[in-house]
C-alpha positions in Angstrom: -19.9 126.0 250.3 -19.9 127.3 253.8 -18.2 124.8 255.5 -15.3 124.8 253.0 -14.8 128.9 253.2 -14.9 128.6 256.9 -12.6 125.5 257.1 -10.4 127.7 254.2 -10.6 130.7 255.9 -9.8 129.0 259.3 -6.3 128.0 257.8 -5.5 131.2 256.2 -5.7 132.8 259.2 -4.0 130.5 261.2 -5.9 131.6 264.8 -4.4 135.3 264.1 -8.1 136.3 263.9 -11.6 134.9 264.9 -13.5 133.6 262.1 -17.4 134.3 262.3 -20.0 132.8 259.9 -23.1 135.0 258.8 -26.7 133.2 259.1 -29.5 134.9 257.1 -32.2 132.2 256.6 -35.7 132.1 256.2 -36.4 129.9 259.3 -35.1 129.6 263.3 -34.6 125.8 262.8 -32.1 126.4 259.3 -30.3 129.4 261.6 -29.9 127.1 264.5 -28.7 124.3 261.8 -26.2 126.4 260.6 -25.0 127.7 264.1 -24.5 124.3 264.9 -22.6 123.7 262.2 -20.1 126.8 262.4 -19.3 125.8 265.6 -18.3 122.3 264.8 -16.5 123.8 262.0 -14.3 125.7 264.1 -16.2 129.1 263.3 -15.7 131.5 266.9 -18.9 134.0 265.9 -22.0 134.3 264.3 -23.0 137.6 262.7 -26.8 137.5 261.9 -29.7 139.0 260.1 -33.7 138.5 260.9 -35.9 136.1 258.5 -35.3 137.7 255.4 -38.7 136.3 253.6 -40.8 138.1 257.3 -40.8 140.8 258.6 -40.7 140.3 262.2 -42.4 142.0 265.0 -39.9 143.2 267.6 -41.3 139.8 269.9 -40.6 137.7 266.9 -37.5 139.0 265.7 -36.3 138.9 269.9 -36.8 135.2 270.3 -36.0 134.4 266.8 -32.5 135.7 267.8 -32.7 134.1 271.3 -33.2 130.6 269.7 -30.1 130.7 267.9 -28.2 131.6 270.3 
């Protein structure tokens, strides 16, 4: 379902505006899956949320973010 709204979305817009995927998983290697995948889908951004199934430490949360990115 992602690929085809970004793919979708990416026509619509026709490169008048960037396109940015949101990743809330529940693990860093699913986010960085997905990442990867936006950005052979053409997505230009990422907006992102911490483990949502964890609560994170501030250390966690940092390198969780890090490792995505």
């Amino acid at each position: 379902e992602k690929e085809i709204m970004v793919k979708e979305t990416l026509q619509y817009v026709d490169g008048k505006v960037p396109v940015i995927l949101n990743i809330a998983e529940g693990s860093t290697k699913e986010a960085i899956r997905q990442a990867t995948l936006a950005r052979s889908w053409g997505a230009k951004g990422l907006m992102m949320l911490p483990p949502m199934r964890y609560k994170p430490d501030h250390r966690e949360c940092v390198t969780y973010f890090k490792a995505v990115a």
